[in-house]
C-alpha positions in Angstrom: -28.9 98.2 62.0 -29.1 94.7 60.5 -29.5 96.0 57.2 -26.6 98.7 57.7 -24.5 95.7 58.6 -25.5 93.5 56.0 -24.9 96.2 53.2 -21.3 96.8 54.8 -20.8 93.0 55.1 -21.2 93.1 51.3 -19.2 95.9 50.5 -16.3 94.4 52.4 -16.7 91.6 50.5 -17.6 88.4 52.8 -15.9 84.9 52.8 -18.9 82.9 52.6 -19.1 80.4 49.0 -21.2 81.9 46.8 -24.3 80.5 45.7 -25.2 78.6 42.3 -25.6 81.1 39.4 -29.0 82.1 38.5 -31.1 80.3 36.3 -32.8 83.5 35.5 -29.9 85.9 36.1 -27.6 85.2 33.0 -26.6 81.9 34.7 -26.3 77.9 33.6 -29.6 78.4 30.8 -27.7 81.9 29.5 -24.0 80.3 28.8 -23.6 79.9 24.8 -23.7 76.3 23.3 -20.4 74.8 22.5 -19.9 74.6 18.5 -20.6 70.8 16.7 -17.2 70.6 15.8 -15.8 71.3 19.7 -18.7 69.3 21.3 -17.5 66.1 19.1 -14.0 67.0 20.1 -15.2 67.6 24.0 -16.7 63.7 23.2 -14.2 62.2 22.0 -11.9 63.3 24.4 -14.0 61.9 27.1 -14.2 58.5 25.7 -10.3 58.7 24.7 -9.8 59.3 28.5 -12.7 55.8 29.6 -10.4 53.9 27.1 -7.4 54.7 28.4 -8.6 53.7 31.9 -10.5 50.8 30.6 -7.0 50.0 29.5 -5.0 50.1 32.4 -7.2 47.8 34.1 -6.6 44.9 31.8 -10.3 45.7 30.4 -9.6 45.6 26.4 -13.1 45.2 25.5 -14.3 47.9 27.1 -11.4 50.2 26.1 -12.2 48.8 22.8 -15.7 50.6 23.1 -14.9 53.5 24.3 -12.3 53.9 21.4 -15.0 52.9 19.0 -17.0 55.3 20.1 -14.7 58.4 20.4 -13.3 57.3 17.3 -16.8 58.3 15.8 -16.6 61.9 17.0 -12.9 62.2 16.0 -12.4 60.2 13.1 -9.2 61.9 11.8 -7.1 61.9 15.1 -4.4 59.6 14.8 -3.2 59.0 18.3 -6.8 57.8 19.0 -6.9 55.6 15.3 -3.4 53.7 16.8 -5.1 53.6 20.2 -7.6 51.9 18.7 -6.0 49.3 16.5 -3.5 48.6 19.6 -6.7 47.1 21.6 -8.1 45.3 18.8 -4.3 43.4 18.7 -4.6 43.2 22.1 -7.7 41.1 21.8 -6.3 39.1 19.2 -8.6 41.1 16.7 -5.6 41.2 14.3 -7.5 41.4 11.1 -9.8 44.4 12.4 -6.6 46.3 13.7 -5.4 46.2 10.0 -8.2 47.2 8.3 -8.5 50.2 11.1 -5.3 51.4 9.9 -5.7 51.0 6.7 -8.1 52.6 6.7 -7.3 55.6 9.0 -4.3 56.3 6.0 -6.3 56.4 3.2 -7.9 59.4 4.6 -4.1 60.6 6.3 -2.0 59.2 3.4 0.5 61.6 5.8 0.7 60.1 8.5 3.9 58.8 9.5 3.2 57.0 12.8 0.2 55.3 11.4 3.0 54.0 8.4 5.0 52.7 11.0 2.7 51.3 13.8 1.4 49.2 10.3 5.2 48.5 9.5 5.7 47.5 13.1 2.9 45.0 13.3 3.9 43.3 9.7 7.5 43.3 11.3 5.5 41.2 14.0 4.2 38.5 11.9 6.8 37.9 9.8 6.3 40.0 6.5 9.3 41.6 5.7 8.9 42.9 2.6 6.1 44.6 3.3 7.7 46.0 6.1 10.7 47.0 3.9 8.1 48.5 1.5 6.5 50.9 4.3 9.5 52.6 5.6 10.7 53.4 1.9 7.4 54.7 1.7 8.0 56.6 5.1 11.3 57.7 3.9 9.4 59.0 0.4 6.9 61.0 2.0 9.2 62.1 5.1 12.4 62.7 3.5 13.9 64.9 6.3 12.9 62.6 8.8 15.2 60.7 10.8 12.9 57.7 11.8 11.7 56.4 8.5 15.7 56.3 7.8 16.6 54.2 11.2 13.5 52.3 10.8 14.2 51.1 7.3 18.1 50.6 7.7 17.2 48.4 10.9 14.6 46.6 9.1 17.6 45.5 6.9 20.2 44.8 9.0 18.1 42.6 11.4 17.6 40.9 7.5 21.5 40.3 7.0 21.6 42.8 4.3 24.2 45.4 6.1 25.6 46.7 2.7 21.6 48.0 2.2 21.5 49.6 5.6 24.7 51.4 5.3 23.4 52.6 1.8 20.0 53.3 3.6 21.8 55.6 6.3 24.0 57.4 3.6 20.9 58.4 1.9 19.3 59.7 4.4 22.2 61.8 5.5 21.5 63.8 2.7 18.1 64.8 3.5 18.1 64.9 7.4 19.6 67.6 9.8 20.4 67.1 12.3 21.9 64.1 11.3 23.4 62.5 14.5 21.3 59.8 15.0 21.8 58.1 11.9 25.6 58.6 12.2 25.2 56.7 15.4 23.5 54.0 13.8 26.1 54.2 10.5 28.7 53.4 13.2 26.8 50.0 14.9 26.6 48.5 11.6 30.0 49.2 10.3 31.2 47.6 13.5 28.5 44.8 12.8 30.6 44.4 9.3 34.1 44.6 11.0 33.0 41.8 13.0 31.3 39.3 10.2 33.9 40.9 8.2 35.4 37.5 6.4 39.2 38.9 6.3 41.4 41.8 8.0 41.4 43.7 4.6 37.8 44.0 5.3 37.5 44.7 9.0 39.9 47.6 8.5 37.9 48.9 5.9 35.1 48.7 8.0 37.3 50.1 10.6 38.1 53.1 9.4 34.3 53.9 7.9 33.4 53.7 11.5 36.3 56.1 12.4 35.2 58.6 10.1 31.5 58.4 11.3 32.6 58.4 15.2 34.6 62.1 14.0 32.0 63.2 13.0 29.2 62.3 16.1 31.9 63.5 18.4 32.1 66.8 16.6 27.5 66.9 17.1 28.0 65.6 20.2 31.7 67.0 22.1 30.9 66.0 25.4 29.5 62.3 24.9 32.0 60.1 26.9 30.5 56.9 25.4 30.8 58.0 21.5 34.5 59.4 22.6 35.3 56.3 23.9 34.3 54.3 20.8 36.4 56.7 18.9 39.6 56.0 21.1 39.0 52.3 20.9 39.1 52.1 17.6 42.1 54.5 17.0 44.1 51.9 18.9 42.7 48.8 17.1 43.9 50.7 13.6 47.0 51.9 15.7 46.7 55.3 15.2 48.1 55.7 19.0 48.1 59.4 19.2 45.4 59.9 17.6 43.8 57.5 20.4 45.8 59.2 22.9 44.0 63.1 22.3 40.7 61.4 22.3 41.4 60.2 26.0 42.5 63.1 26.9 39.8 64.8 25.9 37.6 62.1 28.1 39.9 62.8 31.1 39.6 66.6 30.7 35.6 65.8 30.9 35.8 63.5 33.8 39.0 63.7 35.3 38.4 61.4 38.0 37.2 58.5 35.5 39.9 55.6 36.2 38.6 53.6 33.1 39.7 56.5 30.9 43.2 56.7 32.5 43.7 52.9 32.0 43.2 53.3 28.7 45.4 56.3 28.2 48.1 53.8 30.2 47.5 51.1 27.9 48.2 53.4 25.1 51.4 54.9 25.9 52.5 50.8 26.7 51.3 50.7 23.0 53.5 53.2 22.0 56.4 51.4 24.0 56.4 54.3 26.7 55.9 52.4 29.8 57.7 55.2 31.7 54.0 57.4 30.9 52.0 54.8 31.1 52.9 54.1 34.7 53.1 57.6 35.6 49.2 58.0 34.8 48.3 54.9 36.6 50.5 55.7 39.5 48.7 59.2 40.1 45.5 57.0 40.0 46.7 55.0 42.6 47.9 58.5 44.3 44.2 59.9 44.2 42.1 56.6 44.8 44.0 55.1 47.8 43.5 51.2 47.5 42.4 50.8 44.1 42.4 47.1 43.7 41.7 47.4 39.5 44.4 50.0 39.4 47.0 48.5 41.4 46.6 45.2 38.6 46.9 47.0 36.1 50.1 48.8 36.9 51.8 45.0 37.6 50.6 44.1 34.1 52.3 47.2 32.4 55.1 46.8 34.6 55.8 42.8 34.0 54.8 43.6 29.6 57.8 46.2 30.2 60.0 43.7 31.6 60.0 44.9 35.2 59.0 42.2 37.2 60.5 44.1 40.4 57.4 46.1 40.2 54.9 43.9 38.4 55.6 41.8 41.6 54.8 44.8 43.9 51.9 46.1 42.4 50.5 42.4 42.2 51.1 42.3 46.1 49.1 45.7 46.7 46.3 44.7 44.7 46.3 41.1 46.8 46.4 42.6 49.7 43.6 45.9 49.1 41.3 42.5 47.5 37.9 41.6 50.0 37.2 38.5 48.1 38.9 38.5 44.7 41.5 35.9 44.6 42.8 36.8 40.8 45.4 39.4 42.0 46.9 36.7 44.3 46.8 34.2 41.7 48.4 36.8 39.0 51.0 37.0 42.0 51.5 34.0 42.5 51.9 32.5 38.6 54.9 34.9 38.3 56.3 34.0 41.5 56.0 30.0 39.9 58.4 31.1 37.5 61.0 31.5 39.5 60.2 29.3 42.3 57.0 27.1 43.2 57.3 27.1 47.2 57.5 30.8 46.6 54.2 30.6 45.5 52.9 28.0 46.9 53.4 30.1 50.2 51.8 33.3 48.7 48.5 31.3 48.0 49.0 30.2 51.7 48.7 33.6 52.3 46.3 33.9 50.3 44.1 31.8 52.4 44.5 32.8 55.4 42.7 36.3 54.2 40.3 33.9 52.1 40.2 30.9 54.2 38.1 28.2 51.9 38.6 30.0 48.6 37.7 27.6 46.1 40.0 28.9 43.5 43.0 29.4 45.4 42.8 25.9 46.8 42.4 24.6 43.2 45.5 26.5 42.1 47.2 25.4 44.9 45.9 22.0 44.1 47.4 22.0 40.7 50.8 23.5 41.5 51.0 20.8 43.9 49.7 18.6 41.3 52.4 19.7 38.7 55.2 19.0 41.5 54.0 15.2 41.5 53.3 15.8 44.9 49.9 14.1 44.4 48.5 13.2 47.8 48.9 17.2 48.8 47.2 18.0 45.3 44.2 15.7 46.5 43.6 16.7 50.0 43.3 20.1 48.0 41.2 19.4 45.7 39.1 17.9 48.5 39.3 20.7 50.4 38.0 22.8 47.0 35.0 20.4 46.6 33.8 21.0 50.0 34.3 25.0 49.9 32.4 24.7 46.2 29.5 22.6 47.8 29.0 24.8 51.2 25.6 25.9 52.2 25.6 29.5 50.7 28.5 28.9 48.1 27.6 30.8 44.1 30.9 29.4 43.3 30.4 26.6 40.2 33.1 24.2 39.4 34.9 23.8 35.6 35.2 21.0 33.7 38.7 21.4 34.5 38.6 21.0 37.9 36.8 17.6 37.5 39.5 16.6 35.2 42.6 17.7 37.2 40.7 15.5 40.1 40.2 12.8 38.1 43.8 13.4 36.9 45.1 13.3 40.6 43.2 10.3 41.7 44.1 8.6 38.7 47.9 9.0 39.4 47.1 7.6 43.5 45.6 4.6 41.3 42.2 5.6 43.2 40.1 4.1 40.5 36.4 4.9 41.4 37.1 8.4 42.8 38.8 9.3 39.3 36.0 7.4 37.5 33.7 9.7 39.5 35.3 13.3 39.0 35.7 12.2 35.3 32.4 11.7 34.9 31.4 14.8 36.1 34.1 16.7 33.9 32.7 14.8 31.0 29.0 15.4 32.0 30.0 18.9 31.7 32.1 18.8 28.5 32.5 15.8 27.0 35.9 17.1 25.3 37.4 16.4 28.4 37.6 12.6 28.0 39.7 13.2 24.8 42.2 15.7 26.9 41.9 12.7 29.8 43.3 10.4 26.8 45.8 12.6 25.8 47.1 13.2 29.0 47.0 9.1 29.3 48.8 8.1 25.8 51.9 10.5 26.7 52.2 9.2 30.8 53.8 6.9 32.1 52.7 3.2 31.3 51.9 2.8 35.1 49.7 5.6 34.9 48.1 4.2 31.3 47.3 1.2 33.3 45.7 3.4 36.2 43.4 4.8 33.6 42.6 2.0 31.7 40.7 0.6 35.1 39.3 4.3 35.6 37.9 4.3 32.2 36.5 0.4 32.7 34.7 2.2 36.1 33.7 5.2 34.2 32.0 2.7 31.6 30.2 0.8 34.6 28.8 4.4 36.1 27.5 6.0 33.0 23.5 6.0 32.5 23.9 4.8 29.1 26.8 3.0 27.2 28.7 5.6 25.5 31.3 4.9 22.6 33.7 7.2 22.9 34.6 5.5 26.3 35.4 2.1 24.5 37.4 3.5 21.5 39.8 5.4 23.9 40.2 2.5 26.6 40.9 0.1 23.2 43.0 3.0 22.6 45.4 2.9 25.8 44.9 -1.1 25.7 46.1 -0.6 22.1 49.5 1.3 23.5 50.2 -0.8 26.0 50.4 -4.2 23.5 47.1 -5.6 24.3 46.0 -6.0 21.4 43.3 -8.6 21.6 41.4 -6.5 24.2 42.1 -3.2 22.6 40.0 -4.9 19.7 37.0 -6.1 21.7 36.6 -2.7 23.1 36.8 -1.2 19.6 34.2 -4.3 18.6 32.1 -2.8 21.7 32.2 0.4 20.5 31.0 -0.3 16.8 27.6 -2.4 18.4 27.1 0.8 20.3 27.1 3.3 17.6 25.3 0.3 15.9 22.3 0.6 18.1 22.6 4.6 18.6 23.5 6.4 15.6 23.2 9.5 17.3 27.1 8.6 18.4 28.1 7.6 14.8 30.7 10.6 15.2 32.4 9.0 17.8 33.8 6.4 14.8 36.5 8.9 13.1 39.2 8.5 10.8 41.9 8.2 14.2 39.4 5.3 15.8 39.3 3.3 12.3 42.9 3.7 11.6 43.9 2.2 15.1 41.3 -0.5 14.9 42.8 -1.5 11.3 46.0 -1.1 12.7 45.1 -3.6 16.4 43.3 -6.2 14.0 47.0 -6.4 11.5 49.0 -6.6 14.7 46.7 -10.0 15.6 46.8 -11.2 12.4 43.4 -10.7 11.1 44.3 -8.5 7.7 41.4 -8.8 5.8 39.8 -6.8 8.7 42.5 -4.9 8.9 42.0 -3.6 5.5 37.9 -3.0 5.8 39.0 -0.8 8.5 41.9 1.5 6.8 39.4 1.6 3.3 36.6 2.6 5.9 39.2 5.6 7.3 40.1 6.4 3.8 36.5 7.2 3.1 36.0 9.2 5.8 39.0 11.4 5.1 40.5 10.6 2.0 43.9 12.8 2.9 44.6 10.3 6.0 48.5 9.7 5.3 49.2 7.5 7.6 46.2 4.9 6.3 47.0 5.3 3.0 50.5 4.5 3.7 49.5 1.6 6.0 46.8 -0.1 3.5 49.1 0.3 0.3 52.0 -1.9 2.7 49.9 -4.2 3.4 48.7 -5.0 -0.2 52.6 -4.3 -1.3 53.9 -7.0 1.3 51.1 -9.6 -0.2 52.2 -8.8 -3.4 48.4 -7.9 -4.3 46.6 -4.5 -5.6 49.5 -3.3 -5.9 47.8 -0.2 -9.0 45.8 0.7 -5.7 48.9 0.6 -3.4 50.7 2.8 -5.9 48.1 5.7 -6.0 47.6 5.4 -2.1 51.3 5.9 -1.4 51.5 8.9 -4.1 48.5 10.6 -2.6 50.2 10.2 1.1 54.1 11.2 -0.2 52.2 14.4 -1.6 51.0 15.3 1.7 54.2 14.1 3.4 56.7 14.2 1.5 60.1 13.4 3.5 58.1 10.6 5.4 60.8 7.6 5.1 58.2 5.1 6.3 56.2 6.7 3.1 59.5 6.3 0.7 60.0 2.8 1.9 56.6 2.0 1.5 56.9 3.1 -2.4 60.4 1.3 -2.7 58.7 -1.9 -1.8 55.7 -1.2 -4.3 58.2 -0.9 -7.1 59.8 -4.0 -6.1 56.8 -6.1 -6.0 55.6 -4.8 -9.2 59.1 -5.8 -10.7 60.3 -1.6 -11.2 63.7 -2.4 -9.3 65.6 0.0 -10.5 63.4 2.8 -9.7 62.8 0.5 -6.6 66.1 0.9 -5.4 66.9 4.6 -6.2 63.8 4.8 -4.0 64.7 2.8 -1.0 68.1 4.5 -0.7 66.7 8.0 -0.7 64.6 6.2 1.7 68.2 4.9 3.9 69.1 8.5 3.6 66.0 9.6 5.7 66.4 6.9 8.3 69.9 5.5 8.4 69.8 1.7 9.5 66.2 0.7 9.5 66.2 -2.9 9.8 62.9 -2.6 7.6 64.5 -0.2 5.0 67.7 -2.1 5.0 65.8 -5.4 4.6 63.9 -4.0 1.4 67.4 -2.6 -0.2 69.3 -5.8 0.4 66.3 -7.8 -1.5 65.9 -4.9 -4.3 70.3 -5.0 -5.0 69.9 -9.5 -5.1 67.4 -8.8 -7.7 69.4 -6.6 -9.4 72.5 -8.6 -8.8 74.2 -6.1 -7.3 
């Protein structure tokens, strides 16, 4: 019975594992032996895989080994020849990885990864040429290959030589299909040419070369939004406007719910001067995306560039008021409100802050209309109010130069010296281009306000780390326009000793500071000085009109170099030539060099110019007694 139900157990086949095969019965000692050639595959394999793990774990040497060692079983496979030249880099084995390269393609002169993984790791240490030499030979042995192509025309551009690239890529188009690829890359370097491009003859050339190549991808590639999009771009920049126009269209029949592609169609059609469309496309974007801050903008800027501010004005309002924490539609809003009224707007960036309350840049905007209506304590407590929002715990918000400078600007007209020595500071810490706008803004105020800044830039002198030139030759400057002119000259003698004893500052002493030093040290009556300083502007800028005019008086009024005078005043009249001070100038040359008659038909064009000049008048009055006329 236990045999009969064994047998049956058998014969139903039981779920037990089965056993080890037989080592008698046609089992492990019975299976055929694998082949040389597959058990040095089988090996190789193996040790491919320890390498690879080896590998991961940051263990190079021993990846190194096991490469070695499967590379000896498989000395023809390439992934595992790269594999192993990549760890020898990776241990700094530089030197070895070459030579394993090497010579892996002397015995696969074919193989193009090996070519480039070589032209890679030249391309790594600097050896272009050689680099350049190995993708030609890639393109040679791999003509219908698009990598050897990109590799080599990359290899060039990245070299500055775009006109060998582009060649590069045209070759290759003849030999490789398909051929998108390299199209793709023909169009990044002619707009790399457009942009280096050194005129707009040449950009459009470039321009259009790109065109043609962007036709083409899109025709490979129909669907690619991005290469359809490059395409429409550039129709506009060449203002080819319908052209432009089907290519967003076909965009927007691709991804009709794409608002980028509808703004652009909009800002085509304003191209076109059809505003009427234009809007119409935006306005069913605002229909289908309710609250659209972007599009709601954008429909107040085609509105206001077609001269309807009734709108521009509305659609400015909806994008203010759909904003979370973008100020730039209220401040849009409120610059075209300023041009009709400034409490208009001032009250609209009121409101403005009450659904941003602290918004740094809508207080500074306040700040500066408020500035602008010399309403300058308001301006300050604003600009205060911006500094603290700027400096909160939390705040990403990073102040401009500009806002330092209108500070410094506000305090400066409250006559709050150190406050507008310290914004300036900052400003100028940030950009030192803002002292010179701080000076301009000083030489054309008000003399109070010169004054004021005089004493600001004093302070600003006092606070600064180091002693920095530029800070004396614009205070001699203002002291200069206000008629002190023996202090304007001591700051301009301070500023000399500074660049003096740091050259690095030597181009703070330009033409404009030696011209007004020359001119400080005539009005105090040291001329020899005078004249070291216009020569010394003269040099630095030989076309400098006004020193050339001011140096060849001098010498004309002392009756003294007068050949030099002459020349100086011709080289000034050619750059200026209805100057009357210039003309009077050469009158008086000709006079002191005994030339009255040409002297006088001088001087009277010079009358002409500049009717009752006591100077000019003087000069002709002297010229006709000589003459006896």
């Amino acid at each position: 019975m236990a045999l009969g139900l064994t047998l049956l157990g058998a014969a139903a086949g039981c779920r037990s594992m089965p056993g080890p095969p037989s080592l008698l019965d046609g089992g492990l000692v019975s299976s055929p032996p694998l082949p040389p050639e597959g058990e040095a595959a089988a090996m190789a394999h193996a040790l491919f895989s320890i390498g690879i793990h080896h590998e991961l774990a940051d263990e190079y040497t021993e990846a190194y080994e096991a490469y070695r060692r499967a590379a000896e079983f498989d000395p023809d496979s390439e992934p595992l020849a790269l594999r192993l030249a990549s760890s020898l880099v990776l241990q700094r084995r530089t030197e070895e990885a070459l030579r394993t390269v090497e010579a892996f393609i002397e015995r696969r002169p074919a193989s193009e990864n090996a070519l480039l993984w070589l032209a890679t790791f030249y391309g790594t240490v600097g050896e272009q040429e050689r680099v350049l030499d190995l993708y030609r030979r890639v393109t040679r042995q791999f003509p219908d290959q698009a990598m050897g192509w990109l590799q080599l025309a990359g290899a060039l551009a990245r070299s500055d030589r775009l006109d060998e690239a582009v060649d590069v890529l045209r070759e290759g188009l003849t030999h490789v299909s398909p051929d998108t690829d390299l199209r793709q890359e023909l169009v990044r370097l002619h707009l790399l040419q457009m942009r280096n491009a050194p005129d707009e003859a040449r950009r459009a050339e470039q321009r259009r070369q790109a065109i043609e190549q962007l036709r083409r991808v899109a025709g490979d590639l129909p669907g690619d939004s991005d290469t359809l999009f490059a395409l429409g771009d550039l129709l506009v920049e060449e203002e080819q406007l319908a052209d432009a126009i089907r290519v967003y269209e076909q965009i927007d029949r691709l991804h009709p719910a794409d608002a980028q592609v509808k703004q652009r169609l909009a800002r085509t059609f304003l191209a076109m001067d059809d505003p009427d469309k234009a809007a119409a496309i935006l306005e069913e974007l605002a229909r289908e995306q309710p609250g659209p801050v972007n599009t709601a903008y954008y429909l107040g800027e085609i509105y206001l560039q077609a001269g309807d501010t009734a709108n521009a004005l509305r659609f400015f309002r909806t994008a203010a008021e759909n904003a979370v924490d973008d100020p730039s539609a209220w401040l849009r809003l409120a610059a075209l409100q300023s041009e009709t009224s400034d409490e208009v707007a001032v009250a609209t960036l009121r409101e403005a802050l009450d659904a941003m309350p602290g918004n740094a840049k809508l207080l500074e905007v306040l700040a500066l209309v408020r500035l602008n209506q010399r309403r300058y304590s308001l301006a300050a407590d604003l600009f205060a109010q911006a500094w603290k929002s700027l400096t909160a715990e939390g705040s990403e918000a990073v102040p401009s130069n500009l806002f330092f400078y209108h500070y410094a600007t506000t305090c400066t007209h409250l006559r709050r010296t150190q406050e507008a020595a310290e914004w300036l500071q900052r400003a100028v810490e940030l950009d030192p281009e803002m002292l010179d706008l701080y000076m301009q803004r000083s030489l054309t105020a008000t003399s109070r306000f010169r004054q004021t800044a005089a004493r600001v830039l004093r302070a600003l002198a006092a606070r600064v780390s180091s002693p920095m030139a530029a800070i004396h030759v614009h205070l001699g400057t203002l002291l200069l326009a206000e008629e002190q002119t023996s202090r304007a000259i001591r700051e301009f003698d301070r500023a000399v000793t500074i660049v003096r004893r740091d050259p690095l500052q030597s181009a703070t002493l330009t033409p404009r500071f030696f011209f007004w030093y020359g001119v400080a040290l005539d009005q105090d009556g040291q001329t020899d000085r005078a004249v070291e300083m216009f020569e010394s502007c003269i040099r630095l800028d030989p076309d400098y009109a006004d020193a050339l005019n001011y140096l060849a008086y001098l010498w004309a009024v002392r009756a003294i170099r007068l050949d030099e005078a002459l020349r100086h005043i011709q080289t000034a009249l050619s750059l200026d030539p209805g100057n009357a001070a210039y003309i009077d100038t050469l009158g008086w040359i000709y006079h002191q060099m005994g030339r009255y008659e040409e002297a006088l038909d001088v001087l009277e064009r010079a009358d002409q110019l500049r009717p009752d000049d006591p100077e000019i008048l003087d000069h002709l009055e002297k010229t006709r007694e000589k003459l006896g006329r």
